[in-house]
C-alpha positions, -999 to +999 in steps of 0.1 A: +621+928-095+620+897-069+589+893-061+587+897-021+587+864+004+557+862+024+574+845+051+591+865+079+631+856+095+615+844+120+591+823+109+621+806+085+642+801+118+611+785+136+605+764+107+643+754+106+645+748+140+612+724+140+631+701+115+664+699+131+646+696+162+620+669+156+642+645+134+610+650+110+615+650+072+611+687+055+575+674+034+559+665+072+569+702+083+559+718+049+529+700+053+518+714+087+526+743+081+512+745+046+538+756+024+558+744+000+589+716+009+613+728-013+612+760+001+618+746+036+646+726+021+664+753+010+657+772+040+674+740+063+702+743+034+714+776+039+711+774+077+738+748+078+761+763+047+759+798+069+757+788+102+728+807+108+720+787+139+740+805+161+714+839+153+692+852+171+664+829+181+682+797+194+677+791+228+717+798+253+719+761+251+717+755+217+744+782+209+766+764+241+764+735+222+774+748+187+803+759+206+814+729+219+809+712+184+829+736+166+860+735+192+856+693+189+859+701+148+888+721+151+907+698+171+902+675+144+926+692+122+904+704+093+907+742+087+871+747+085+865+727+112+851+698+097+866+660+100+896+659+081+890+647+046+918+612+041+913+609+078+901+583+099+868+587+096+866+592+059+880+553+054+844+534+050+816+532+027+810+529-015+799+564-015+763+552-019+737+578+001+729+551+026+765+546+031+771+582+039+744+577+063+754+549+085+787+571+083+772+601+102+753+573+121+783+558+130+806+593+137+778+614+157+803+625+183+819+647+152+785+664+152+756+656+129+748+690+110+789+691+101+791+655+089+760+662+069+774+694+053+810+674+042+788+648+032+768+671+011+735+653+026+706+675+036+705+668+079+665+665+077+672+634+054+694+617+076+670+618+104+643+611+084+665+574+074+676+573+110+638+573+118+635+543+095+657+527+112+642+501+135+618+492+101+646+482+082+665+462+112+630+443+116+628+439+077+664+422+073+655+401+103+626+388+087+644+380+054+669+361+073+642+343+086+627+337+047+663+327+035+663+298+059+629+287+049+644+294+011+674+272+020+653+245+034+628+241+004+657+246-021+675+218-002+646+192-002+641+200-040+677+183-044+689+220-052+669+221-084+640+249-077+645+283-089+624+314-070+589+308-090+584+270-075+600+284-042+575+314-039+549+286-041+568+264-013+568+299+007+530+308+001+516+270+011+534+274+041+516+304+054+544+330+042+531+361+023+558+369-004+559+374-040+587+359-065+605+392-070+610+394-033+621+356-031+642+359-066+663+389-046+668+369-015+683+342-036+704+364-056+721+380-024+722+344-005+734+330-036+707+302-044+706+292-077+682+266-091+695+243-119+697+253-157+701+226-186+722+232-216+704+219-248+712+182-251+721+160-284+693+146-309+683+115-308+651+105-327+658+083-355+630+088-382+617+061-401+612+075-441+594+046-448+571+045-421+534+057-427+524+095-419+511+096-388+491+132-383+496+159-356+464+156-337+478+184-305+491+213-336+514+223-301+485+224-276+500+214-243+476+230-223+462+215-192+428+203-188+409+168-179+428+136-179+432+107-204+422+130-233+457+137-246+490+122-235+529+123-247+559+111-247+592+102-254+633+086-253+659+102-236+690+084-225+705+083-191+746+075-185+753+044-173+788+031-161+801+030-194+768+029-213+736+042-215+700+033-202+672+045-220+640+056-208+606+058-224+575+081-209+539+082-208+526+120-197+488+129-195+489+163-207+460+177-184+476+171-154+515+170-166+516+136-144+540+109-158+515+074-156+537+052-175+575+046-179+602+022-189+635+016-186+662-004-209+695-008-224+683-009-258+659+015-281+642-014-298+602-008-303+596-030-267+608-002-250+579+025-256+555-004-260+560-012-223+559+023-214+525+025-229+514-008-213+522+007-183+502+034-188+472+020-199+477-002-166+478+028-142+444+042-158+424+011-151+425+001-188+400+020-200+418+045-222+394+047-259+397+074-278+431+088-256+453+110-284+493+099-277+517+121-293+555+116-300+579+123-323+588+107-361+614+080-340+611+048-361+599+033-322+566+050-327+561+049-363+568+010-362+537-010-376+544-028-338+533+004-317+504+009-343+488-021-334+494-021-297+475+016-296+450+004-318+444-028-293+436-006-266+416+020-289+445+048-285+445+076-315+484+082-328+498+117-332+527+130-345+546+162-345+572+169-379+609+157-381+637+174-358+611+201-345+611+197-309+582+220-302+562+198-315+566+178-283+575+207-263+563+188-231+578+156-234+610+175-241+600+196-212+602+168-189+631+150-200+651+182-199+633+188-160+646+151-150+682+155-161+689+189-151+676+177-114+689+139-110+722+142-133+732+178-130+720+188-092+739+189-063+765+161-059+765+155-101+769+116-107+770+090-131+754+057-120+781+025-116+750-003-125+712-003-138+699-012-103+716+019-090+698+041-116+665+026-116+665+033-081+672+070-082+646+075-111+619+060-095+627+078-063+623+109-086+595+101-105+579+102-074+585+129-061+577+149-095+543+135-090+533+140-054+560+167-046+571+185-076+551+221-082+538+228-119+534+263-129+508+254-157+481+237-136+486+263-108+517+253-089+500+220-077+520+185-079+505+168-107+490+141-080+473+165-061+463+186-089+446+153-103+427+147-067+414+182-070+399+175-105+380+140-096+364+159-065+351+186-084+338+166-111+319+142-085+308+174-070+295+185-101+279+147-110 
């Protein structure tokens, strides 16, 4: 046997009526009047598959207007007197429950409870989104206003940044987002930042040279500077050759300190690099670990004896594994995918063209460009921040 409701008719048709009424969502009603919401649900439910509302309880209005609603309905043409399904008004949306709602939205004149019951959405429901409305309006305004910020920083990145370096852009300029939110407004604007496919080898190994051991064992971490530093070769398109460019990168702050550029890969090439280096730290750089690959450049008895004049320690990761240098690789990858394969891709007519464009971004990767490993800083900056707290600390 059922077991009896404790709720009267007329309490159900007052509770009914206070949600149709008040555009308020069945749980706030349930809530006040402390029972449970699926109940009222179903209640609300059966009122509008009955068409209970025009009972006893509803004001002489109310039932005037229920009349009026169901003559507009018939005159649509449907036999129930509903919108005809295939007509005009069933011609829009993907079917989605938001779509259905800016449907009824859109077609109140047909009457809200009938475009909810064809629509087979509950009426509380639909006010309770119409509610949200204004919310959401003020939300997509405000990501407008984020995607132009998005579209600025992406732009003055030379199209390379992806949503992570963004975020960071976003936060240091007083914005409070976090990556998902930014990685969905690029997706739906259709910013992409740059991805590299995997490049050709080109370290030539030396089986002859001396071992050279791996003093890092794939420790890239940051930390202080001139403790450990990298580098390496990669090759740049020239006309109808190549340039080659050597790199010097402290490890603890992922800045690049010394670089050169040639048309050969003869031994003079990384030597300069490292000259350069050892120039831009003030020349006092004893006991500095520099780690490279097994290229016959830095295994040459040349290279030896310029880091042993300067009191530099060699390390070496093995043959053909490029994790071993993960950084160094890191950063020749990072430099072609943003100066070759960016926006407006190009290959440089002369050297002075080229030299000009890397040094231009060389720059910017050390006063501009954001690093996720030393906290999103530019390697410059991130530096600056290190010598003050270590003269604090003095």
């Amino acid at each position: 046997m059922a077991r009896p409701s404790k709720f009267g008719d007329e309490f159900k048709r007052d509770a009914v009526r206070l949600v149709r009424t008040t555009g308020r969502t069945c749980a706030d009603v349930a809530r006040e009047l402390g029972m449970n919401r699926e109940t009222l649900r179903t209640w609300v439910r059966e009122a509008e598959t009955t068409g209970s509302e025009s009972g006893a309880g509803l004001a002489k209005a109310e039932r005037d207007e229920l009349a009026r609603l169901r003559k507009a309905g018939r005159r649509v043409g449907d036999r129930k007197g509903d919108p005809a399904q295939g007509g005009r008004v069933f011609c829009e949306g993907d079917g989605s429950l938001t779509s259905r709602f800016r449907f009824i939205s859109a077609h109140a004149d047909f009457g809200i409870a009938r475009l909810c019951r064809v629509l087979n959405v509950g009426r509380s429901a639909f006010y309770a989104w119409l509610k949200r409305e204004p919310a959401r309006q003020a939300r997509a305004a405000e990501d407008e206003r984020i995607v132009e910020k998005i579209r600025a920083f992406h732009t003055e990145s030379g199209g390379t940044n992806g949503s992570p370096r963004i975020t960071a852009d976003l936060r240091e300029d007083g914005e409070i987002v976090n990556v998902k939110r930014v990685a969905r407004l690029m997706r739906q604007a259709g910013i992409v930042g740059l991805h590299l496919r995997k490049g050709r080898r080109t370290t030539i190994p030396d089986q002859a040279a001396a071992p050279v051991p791996d003093l890092l064992q794939r420790d890239f971490g940051p930390g202080a500077v001139d403790e450990r530093w990298c580098g390496d070769i990669t090759y740049l398109p020239v006309g109808d050759s190549w340039l080659y460019l050597a790199t010097v990168i402290d490890i603890g702050s992922r800045r690049l300190i010394g670089w050169s550029i040639a048309g050969h890969l003869r031994t003079e090439l990384i030597s300069d690099a490292l000259t350069a280096a050892v120039r831009a730290r003030g020349g006092r750089v004893t006991g500095v670990i520099f780690h490279a690959d097994r290229g016959c450049q830095y295994t040459s008895a040349d290279f030896a004896a310029l880091c042993a004049a300067h009191g530099i320690r060699r390390s070496s990761g093995r043959t053909g594994t490029c994790l071993d240098n993960a950084l160094a690789e890191a950063f020749n990858a990072t430099l072609k995918r943003e100066l070759l394969h960016g926006k407006g891709k190009r290959r440089w007519s002369d050297e002075a063209d080229a030299r000009t464009d890397i040094f231009r971004w060389i720059a910017r990767y050390n006063h501009r460009r954001r690093h996720s490993a030393i906290g999103n800083l530019p390697p410059a900056v991130y530096e600056d921040r290190l010598a003050r707290m270590t003269a604090l600390a003095a």
